[in-house]
N, CA, C and O atoms as a printed pandas DataFrame, in Angstrom:
     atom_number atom_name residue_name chain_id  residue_number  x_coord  y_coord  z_coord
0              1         N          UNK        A               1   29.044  -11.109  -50.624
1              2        CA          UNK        A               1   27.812  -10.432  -50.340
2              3         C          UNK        A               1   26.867  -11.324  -49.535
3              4         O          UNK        A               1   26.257  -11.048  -48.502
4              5         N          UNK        A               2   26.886  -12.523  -50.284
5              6        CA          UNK        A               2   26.162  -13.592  -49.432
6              7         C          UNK        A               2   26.018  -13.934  -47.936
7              8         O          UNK        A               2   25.002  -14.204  -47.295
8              9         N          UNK        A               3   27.702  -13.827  -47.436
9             10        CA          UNK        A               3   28.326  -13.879  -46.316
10            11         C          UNK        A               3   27.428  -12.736  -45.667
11            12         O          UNK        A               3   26.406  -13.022  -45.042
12            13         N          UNK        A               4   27.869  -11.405  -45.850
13            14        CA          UNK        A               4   27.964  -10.274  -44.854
14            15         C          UNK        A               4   26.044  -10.392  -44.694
15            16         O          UNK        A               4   25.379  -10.153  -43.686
16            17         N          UNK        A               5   25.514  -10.875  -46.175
17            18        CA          UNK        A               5   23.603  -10.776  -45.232
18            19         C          UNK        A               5   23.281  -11.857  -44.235
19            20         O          UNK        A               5   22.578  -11.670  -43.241
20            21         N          UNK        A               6   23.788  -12.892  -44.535
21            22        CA          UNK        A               6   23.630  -13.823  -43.507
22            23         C          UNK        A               6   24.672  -13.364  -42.161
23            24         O          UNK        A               6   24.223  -13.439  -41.017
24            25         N          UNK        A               7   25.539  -13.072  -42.316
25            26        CA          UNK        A               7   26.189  -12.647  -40.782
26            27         C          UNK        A               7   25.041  -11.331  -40.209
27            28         O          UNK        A               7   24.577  -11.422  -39.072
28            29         N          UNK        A               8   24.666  -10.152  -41.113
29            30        CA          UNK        A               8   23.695   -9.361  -40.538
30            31         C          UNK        A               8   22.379  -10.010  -40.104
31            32         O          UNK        A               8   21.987  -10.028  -38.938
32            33         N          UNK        A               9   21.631  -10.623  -41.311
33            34        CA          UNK        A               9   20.681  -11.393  -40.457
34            35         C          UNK        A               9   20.867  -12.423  -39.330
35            36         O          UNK        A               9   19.757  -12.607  -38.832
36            37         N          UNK        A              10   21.626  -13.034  -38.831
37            38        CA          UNK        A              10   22.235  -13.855  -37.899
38            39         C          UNK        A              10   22.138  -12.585  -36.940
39            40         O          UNK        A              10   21.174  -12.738  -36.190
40            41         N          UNK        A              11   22.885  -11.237  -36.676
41            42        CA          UNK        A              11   22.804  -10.642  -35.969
42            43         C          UNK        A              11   21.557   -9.791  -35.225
43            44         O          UNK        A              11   21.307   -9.401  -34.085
44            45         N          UNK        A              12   21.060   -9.747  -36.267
45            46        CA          UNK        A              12   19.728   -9.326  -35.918
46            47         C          UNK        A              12   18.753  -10.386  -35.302
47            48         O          UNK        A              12   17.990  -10.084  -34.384
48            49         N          UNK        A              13   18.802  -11.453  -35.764
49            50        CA          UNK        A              13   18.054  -12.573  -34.895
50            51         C          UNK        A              13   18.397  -12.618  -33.684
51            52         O          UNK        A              13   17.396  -12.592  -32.968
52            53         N          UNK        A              14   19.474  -12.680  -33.035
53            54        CA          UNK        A              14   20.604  -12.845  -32.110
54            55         C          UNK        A              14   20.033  -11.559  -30.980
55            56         O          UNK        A              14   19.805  -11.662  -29.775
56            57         N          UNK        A              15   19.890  -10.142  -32.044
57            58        CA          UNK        A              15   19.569   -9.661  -31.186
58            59         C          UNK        A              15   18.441   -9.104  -30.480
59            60         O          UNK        A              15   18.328   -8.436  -29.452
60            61         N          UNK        A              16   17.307   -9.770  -31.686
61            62        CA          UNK        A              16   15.929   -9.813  -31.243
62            63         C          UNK        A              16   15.741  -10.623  -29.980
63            64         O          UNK        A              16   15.280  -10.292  -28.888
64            65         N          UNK        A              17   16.261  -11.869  -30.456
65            66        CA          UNK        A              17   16.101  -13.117  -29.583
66            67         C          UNK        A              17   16.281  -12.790  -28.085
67            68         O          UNK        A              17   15.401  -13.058  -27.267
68            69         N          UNK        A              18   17.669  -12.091  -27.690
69            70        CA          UNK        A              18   18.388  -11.348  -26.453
70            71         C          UNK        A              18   17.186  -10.691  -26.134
71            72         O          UNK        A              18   16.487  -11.329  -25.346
72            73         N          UNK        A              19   16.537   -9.147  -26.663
73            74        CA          UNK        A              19   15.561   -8.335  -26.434
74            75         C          UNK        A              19   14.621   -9.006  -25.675
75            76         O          UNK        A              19   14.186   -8.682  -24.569
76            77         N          UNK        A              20   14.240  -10.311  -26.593
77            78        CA          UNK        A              20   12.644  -10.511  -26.487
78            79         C          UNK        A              20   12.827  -11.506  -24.993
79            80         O          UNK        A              20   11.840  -11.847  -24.342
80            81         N          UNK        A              21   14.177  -11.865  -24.624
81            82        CA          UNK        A              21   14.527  -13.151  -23.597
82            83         C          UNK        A              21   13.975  -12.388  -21.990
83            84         O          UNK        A              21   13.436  -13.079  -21.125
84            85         N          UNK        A              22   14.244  -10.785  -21.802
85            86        CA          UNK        A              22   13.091  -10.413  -21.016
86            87         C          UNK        A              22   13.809  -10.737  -19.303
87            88         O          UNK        A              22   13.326  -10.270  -18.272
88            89         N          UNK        A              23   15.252  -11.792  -19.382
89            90        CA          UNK        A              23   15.982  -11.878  -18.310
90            91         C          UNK        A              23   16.351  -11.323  -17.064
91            92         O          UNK        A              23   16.948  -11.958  -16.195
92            93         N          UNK        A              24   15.950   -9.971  -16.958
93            94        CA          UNK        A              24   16.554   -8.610  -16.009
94            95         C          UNK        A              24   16.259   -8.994  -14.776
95            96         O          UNK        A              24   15.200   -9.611  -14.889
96            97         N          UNK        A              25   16.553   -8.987  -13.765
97            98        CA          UNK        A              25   16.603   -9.523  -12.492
98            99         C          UNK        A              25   15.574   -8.194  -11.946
99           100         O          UNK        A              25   15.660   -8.163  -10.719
100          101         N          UNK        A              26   14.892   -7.396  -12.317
101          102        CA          UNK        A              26   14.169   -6.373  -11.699
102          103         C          UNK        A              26   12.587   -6.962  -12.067
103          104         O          UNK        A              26   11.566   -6.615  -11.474
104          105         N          UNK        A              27   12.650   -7.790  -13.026
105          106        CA          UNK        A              27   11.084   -8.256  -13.730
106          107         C          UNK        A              27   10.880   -9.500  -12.666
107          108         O          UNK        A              27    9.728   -9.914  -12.531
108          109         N          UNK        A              28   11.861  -10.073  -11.958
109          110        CA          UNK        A              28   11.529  -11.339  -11.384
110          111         C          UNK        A              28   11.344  -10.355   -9.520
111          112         O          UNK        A              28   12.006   -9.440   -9.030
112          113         N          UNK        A              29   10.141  -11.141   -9.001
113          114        CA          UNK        A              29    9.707  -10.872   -7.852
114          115         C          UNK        A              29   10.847  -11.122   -6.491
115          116         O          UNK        A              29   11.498  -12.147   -6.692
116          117         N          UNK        A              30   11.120  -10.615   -5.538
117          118        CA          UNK        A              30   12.303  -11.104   -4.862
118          119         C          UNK        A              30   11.749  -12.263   -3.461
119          120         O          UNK        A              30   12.430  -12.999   -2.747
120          121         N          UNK        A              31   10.194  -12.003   -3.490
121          122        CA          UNK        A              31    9.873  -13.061   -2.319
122          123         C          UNK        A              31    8.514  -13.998   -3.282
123          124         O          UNK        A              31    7.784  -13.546   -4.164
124          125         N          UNK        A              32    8.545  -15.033   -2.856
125          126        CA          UNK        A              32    7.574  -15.792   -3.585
126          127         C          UNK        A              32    6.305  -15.625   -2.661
127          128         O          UNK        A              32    6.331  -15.374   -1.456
128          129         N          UNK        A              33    5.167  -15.815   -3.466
129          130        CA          UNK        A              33    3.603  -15.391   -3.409
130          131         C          UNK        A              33    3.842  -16.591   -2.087
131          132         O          UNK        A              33    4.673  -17.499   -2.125
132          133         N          UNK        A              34    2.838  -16.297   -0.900
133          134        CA          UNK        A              34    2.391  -17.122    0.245
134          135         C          UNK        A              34    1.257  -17.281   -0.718
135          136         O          UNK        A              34    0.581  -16.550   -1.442
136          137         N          UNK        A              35    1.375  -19.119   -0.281
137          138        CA          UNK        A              35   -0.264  -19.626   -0.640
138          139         C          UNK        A              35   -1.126  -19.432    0.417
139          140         O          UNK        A              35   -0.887  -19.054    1.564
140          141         N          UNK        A              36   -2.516  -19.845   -0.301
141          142        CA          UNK        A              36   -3.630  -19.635    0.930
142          143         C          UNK        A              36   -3.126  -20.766    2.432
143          144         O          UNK        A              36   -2.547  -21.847    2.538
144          145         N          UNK        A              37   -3.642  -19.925    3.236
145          146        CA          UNK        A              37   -3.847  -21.226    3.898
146          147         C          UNK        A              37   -4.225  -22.711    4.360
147          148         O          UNK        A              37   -3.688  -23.592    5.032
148          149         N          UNK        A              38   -5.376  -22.547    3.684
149          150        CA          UNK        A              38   -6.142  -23.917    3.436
150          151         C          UNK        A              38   -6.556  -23.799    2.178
151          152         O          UNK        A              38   -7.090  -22.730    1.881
152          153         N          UNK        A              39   -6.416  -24.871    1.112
153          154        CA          UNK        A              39   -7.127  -25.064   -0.110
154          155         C          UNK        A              39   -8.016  -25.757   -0.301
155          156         O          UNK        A              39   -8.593  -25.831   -1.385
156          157         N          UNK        A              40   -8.469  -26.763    1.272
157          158        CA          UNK        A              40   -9.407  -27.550    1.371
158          159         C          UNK        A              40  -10.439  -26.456    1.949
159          160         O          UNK        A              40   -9.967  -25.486    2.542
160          161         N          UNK        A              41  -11.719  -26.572    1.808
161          162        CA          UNK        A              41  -12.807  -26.099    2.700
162          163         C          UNK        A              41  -12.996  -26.892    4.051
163          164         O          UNK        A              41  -13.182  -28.109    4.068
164          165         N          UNK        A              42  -12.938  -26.141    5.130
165          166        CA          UNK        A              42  -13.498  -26.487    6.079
166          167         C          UNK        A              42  -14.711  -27.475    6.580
167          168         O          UNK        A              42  -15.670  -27.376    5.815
168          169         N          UNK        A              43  -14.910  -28.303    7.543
169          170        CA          UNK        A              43  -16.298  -29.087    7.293
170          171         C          UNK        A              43  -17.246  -28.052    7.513
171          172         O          UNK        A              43  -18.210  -28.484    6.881
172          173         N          UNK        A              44  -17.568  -27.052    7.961
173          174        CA          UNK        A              44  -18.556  -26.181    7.796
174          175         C          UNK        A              44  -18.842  -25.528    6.347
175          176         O          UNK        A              44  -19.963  -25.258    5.915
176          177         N          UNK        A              45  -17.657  -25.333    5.701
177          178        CA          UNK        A              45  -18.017  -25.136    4.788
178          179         C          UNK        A              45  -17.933  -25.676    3.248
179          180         O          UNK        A              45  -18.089  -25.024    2.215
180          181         N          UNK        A              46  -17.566  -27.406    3.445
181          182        CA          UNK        A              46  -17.887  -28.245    3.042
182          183         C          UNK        A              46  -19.315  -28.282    2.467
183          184         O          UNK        A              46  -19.782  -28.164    1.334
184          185         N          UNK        A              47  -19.938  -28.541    3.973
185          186        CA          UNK        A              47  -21.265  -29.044    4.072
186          187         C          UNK        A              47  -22.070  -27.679    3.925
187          188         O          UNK        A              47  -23.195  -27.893    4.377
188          189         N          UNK        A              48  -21.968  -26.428    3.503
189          190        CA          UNK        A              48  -22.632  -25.492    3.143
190          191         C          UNK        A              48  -22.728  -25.497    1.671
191          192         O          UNK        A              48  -23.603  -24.819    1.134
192          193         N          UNK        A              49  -21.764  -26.324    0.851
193          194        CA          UNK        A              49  -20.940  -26.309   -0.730
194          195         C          UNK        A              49  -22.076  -27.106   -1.072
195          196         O          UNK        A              49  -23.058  -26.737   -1.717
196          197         N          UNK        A              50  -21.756  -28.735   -0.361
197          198        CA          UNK        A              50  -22.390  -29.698   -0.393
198          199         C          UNK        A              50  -24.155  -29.289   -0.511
199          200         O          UNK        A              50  -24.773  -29.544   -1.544
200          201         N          UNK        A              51  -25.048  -28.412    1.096
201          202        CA          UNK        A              51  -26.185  -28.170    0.574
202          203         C          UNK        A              51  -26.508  -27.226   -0.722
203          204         O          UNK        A              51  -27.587  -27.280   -1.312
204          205         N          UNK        A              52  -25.520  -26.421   -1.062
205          206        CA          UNK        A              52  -25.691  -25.854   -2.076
206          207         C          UNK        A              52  -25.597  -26.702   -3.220
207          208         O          UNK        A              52  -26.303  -26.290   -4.141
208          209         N          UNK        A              53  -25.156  -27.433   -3.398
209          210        CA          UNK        A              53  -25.027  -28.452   -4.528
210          211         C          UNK        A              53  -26.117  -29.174   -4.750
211          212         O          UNK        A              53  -26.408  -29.511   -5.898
212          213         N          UNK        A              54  -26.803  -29.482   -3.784
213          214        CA          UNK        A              54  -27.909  -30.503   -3.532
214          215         C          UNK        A              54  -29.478  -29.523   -4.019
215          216         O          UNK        A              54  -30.573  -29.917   -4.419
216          217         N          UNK        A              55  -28.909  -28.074   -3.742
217          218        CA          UNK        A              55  -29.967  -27.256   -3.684
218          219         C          UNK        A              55  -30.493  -26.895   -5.406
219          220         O          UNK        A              55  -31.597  -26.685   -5.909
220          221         N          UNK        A              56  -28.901  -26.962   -6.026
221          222        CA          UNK        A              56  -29.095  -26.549   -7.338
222          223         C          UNK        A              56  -29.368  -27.651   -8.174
223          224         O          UNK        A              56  -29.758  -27.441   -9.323
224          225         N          UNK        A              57  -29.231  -28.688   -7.790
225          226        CA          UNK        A              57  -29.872  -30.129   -8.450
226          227         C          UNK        A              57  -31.086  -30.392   -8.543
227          228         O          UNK        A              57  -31.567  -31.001   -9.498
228          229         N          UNK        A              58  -31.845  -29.893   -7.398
229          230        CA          UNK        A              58  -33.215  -29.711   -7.233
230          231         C          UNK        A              58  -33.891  -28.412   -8.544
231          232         O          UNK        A              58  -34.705  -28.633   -9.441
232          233         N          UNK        A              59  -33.261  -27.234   -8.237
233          234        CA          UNK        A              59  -33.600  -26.232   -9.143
234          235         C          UNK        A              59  -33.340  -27.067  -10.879
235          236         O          UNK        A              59  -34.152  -26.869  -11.783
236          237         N          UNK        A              60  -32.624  -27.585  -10.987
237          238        CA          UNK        A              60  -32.385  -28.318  -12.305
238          239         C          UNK        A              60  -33.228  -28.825  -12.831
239          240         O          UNK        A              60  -33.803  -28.611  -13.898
240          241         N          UNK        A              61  -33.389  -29.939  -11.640
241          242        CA          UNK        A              61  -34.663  -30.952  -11.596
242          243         C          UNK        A              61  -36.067  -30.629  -12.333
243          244         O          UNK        A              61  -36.754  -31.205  -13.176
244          245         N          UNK        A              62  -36.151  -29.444  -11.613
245          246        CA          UNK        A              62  -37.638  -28.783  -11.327
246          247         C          UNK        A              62  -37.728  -27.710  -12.568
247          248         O          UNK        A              62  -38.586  -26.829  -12.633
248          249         N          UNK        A              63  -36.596  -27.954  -13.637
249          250        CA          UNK        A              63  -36.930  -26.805  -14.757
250          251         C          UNK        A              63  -38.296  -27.185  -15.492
251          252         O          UNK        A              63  -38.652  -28.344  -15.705
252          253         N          UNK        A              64  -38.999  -26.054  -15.844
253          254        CA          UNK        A              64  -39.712  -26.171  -17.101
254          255         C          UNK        A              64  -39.574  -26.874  -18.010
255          256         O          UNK        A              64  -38.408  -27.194  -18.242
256          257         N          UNK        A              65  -40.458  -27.329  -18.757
257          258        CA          UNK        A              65  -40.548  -28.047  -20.146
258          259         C          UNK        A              65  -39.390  -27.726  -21.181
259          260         O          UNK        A              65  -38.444  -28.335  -21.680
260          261         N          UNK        A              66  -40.138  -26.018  -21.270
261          262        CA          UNK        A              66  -39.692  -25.049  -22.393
262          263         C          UNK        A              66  -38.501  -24.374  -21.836
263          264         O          UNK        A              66  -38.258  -23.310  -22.405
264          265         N          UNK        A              67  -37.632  -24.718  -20.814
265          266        CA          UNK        A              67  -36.516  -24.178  -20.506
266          267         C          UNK        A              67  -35.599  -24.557  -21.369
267          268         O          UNK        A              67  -35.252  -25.653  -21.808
268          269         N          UNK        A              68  -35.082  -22.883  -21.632
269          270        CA          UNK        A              68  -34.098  -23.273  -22.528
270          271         C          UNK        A              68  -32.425  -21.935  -22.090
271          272         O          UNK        A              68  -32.370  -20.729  -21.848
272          273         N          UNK        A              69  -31.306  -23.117  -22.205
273          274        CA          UNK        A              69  -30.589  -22.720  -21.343
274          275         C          UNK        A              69  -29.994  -21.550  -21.998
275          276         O          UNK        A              69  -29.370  -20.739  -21.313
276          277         N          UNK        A              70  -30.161  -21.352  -23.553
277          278        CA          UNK        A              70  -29.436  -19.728  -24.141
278          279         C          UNK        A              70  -29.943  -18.631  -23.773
279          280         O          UNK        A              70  -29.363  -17.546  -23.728
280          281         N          UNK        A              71  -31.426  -18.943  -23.396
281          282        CA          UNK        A              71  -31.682  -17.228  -22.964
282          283         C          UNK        A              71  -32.471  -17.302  -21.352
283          284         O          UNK        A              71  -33.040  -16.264  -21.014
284          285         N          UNK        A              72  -32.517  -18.554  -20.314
285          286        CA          UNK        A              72  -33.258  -18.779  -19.393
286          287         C          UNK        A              72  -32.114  -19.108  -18.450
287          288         O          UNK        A              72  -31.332  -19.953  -18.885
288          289         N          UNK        A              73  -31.833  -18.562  -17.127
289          290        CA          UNK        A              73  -31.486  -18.872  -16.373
290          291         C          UNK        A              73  -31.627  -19.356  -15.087
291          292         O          UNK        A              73  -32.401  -18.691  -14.399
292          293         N          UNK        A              74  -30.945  -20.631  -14.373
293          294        CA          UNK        A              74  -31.822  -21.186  -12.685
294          295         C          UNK        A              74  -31.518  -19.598  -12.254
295          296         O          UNK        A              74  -30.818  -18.706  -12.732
296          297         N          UNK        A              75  -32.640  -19.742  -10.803
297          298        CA          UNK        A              75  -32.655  -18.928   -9.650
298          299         C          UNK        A              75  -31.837  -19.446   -8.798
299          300         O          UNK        A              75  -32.117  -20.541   -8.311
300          301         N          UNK        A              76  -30.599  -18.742   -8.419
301          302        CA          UNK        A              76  -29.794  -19.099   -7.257
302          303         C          UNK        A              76  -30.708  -19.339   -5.546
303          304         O          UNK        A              76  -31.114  -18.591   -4.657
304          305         N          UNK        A              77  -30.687  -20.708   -5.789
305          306        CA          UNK        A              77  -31.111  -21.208   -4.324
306          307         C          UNK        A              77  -30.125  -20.675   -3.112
307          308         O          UNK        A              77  -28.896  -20.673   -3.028
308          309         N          UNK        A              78  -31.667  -20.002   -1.757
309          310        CA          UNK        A              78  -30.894  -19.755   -0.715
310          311         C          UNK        A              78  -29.835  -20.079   -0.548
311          312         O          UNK        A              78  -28.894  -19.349   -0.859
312          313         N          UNK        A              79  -29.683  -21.223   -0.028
313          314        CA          UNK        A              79  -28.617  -22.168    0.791
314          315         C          UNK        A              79  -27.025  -21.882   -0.015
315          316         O          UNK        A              79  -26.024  -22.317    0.553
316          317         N          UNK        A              80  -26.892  -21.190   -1.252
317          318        CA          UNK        A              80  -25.581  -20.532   -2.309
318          319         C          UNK        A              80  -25.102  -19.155   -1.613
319          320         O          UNK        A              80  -23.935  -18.778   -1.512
320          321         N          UNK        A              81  -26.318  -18.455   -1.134
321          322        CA          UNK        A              81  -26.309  -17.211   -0.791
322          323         C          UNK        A              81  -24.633  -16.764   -0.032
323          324         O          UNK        A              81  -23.851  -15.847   -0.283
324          325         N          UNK        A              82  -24.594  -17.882    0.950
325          326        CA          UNK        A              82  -23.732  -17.706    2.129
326          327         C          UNK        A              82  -22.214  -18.457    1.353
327          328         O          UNK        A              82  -21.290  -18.368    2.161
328          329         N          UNK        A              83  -21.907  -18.932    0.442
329          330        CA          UNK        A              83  -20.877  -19.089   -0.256
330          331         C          UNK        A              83  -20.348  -18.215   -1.005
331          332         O          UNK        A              83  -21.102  -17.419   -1.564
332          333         N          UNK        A              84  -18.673  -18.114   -1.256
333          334        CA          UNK        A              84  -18.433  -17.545   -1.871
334          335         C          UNK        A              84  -18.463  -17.538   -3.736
335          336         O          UNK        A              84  -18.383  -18.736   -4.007
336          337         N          UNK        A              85  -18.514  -16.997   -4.659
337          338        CA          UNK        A              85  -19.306  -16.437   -5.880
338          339         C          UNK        A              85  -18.158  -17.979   -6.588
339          340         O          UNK        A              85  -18.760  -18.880   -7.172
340          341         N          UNK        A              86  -17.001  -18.056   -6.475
341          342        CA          UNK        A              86  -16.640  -19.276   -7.218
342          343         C          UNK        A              86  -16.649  -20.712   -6.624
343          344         O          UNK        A              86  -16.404  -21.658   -7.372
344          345         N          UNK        A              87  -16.928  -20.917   -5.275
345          346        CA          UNK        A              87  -17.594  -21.756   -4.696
346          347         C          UNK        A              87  -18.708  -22.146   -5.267
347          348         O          UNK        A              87  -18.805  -23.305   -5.668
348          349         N          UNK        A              88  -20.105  -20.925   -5.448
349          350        CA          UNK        A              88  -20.928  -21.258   -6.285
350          351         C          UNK        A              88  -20.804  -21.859   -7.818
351          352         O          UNK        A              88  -21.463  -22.770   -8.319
352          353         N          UNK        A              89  -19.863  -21.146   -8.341
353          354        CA          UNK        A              89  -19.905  -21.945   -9.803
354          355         C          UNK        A              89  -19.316  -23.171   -9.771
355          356         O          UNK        A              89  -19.608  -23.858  -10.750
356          357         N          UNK        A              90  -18.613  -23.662   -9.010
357          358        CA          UNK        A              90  -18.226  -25.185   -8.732
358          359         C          UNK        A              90  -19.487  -25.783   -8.367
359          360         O          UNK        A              90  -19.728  -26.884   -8.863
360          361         N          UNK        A              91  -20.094  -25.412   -7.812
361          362        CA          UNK        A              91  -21.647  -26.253   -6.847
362          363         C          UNK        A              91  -22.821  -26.367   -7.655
363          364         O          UNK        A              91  -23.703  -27.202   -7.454
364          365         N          UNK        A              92  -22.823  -25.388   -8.709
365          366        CA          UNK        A              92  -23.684  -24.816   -9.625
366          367         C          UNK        A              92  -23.335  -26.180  -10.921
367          368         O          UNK        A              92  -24.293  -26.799  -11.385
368          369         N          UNK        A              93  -22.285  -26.412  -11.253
369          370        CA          UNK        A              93  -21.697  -27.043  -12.480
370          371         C          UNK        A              93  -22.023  -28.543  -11.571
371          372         O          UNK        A              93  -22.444  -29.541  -12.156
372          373         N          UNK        A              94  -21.729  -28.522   -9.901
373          374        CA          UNK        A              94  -21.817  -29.989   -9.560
374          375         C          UNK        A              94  -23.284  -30.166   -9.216
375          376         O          UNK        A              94  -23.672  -31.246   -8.770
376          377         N          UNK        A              95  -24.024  -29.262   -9.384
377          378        CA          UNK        A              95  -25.634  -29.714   -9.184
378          379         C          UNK        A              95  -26.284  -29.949  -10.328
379          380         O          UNK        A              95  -27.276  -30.673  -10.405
380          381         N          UNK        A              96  -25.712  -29.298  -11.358
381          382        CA          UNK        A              96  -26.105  -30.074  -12.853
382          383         C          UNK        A              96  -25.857  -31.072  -13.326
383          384         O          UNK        A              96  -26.580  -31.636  -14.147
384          385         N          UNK        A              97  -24.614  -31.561  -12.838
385          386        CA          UNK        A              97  -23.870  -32.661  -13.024
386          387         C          UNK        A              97  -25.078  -34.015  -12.381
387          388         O          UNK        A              97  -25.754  -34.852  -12.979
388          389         N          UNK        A              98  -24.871  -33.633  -10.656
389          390        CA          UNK        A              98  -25.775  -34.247   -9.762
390          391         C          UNK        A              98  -27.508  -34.783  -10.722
391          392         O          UNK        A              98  -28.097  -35.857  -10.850
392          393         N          UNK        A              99  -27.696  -33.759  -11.065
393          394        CA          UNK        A              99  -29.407  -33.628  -11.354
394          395         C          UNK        A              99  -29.442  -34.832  -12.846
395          396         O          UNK        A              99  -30.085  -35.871  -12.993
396          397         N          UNK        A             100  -28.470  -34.138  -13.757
397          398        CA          UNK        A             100  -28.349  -35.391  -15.402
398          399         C          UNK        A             100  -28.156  -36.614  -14.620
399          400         O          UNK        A             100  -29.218  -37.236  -14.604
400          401         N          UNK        A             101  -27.108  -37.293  -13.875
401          402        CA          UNK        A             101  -27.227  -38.487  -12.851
402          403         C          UNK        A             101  -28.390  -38.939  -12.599
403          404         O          UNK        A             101  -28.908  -39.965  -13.039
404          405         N          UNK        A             102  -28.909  -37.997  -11.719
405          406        CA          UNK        A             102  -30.361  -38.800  -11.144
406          407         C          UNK        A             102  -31.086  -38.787  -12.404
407          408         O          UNK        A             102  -32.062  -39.518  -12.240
408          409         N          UNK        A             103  -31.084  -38.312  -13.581
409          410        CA          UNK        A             103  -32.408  -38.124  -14.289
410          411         C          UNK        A             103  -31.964  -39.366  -15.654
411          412         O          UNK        A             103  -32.724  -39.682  -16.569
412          413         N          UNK        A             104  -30.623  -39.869  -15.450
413          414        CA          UNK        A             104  -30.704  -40.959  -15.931
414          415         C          UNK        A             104  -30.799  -42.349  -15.391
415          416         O          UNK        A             104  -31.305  -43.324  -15.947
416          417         N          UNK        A             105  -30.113  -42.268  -13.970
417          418        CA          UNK        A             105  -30.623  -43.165  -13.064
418          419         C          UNK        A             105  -32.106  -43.500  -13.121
419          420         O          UNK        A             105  -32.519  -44.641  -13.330
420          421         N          UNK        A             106  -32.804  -42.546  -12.944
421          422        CA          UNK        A             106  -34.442  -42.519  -13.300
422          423         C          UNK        A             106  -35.107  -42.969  -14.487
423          424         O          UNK        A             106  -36.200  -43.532  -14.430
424          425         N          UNK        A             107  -34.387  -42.707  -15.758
425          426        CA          UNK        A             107  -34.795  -43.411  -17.146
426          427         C          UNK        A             107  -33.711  -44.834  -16.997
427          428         O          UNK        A             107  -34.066  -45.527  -17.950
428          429         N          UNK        A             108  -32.957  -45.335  -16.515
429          430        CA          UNK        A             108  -32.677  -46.597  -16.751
430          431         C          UNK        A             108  -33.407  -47.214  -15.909
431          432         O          UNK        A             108  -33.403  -48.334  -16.419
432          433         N          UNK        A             109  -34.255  -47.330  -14.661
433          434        CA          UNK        A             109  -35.249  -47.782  -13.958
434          435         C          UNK        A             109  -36.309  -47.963  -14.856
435          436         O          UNK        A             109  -36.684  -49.060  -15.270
436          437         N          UNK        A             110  -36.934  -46.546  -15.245
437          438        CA          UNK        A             110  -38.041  -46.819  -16.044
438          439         C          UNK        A             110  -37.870  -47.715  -17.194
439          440         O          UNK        A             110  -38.975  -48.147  -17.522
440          441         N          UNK        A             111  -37.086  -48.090  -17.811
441          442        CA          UNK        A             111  -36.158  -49.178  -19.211
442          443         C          UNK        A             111  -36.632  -50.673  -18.314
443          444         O          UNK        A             111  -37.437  -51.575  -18.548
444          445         N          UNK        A             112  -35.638  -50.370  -17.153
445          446        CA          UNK        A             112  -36.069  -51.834  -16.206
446          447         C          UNK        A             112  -37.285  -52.543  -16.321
447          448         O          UNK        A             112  -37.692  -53.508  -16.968
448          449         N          UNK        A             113  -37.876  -51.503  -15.220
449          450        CA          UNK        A             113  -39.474  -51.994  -15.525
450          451         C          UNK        A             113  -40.160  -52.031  -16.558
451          452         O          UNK        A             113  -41.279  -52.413  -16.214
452          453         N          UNK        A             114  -40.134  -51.866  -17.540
453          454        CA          UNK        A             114  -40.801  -51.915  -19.140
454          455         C          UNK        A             114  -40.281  -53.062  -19.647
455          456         O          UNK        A             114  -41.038  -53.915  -20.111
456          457         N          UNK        A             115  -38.923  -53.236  -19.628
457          458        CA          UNK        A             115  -38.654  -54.583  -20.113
458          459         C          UNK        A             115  -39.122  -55.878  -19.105
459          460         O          UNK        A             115  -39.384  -57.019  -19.487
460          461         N          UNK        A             116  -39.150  -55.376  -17.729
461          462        CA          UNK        A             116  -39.723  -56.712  -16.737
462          463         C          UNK        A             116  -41.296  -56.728  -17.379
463          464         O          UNK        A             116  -41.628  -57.719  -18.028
464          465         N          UNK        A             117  -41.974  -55.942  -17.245
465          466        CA          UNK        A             117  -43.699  -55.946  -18.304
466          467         C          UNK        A             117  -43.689  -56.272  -18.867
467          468         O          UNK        A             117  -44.523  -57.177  -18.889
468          469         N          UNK        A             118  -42.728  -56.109  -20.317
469          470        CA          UNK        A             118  -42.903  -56.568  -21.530
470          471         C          UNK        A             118  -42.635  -58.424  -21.527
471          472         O          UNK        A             118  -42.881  -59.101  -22.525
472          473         N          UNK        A             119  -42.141  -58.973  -20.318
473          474        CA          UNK        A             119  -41.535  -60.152  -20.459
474          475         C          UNK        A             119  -42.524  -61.010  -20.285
475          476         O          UNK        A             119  -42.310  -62.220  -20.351
């Protein structure tokens, strides 16, 4: 008895396993996807990424006191306008990035000079 459930369950695994393997030569595509052409940006539109980046660092910069990022959102600066929408969220994430940089660059200066005073 032992035998014949383990040979049935064996079979049934066997033939789930087959089912679920999904192999059929009609599910696989017959020409492969062309990539883009360029995955780099262009220097034009490099340097459109770039002022956009620079633009949203500024907007960062320049938040309110009481800004608060769960219910307050930046204003998309011009210079984003002319990019495309995930271009922006790369430029957007690198102008925040950009802006915490300078704004600690800026408090380790101010550290500087306080400790040169204090000396």
């Amino acid at each position: 008895m032992r035998t014949t459930t383990a040979a049935v369950t064996a079979a049934v695994l066997l033939a789930a396993l087959t089912a679920c393997s999904g192999s059929s030569t009609e599910d696989k595509p017959t020409t492969k996807p062309t990539p883009a052409a360029s995955s780099a940006p262009a220097a034009s539109d490099a340097e459109a990424i770039q002022l956009c980046t620079d633009a949203v660092a500024d907007v960062v910069s320049d938040r309110p006191a009481d800004f608060d990022p769960e219910t307050d959102s930046d204003p998309m600066p011009p210079e984003c306008e002319a990019i495309p929408e995930d271009e922006y969220l790369d430029a957007y994430m690198d102008g925040v990035t950009q802006s915490n940089q300078d704004a600690l660059q800026d408090r380790k200066e101010q550290r500087d000079q306080e400790a040169e005073q204090d000396q």
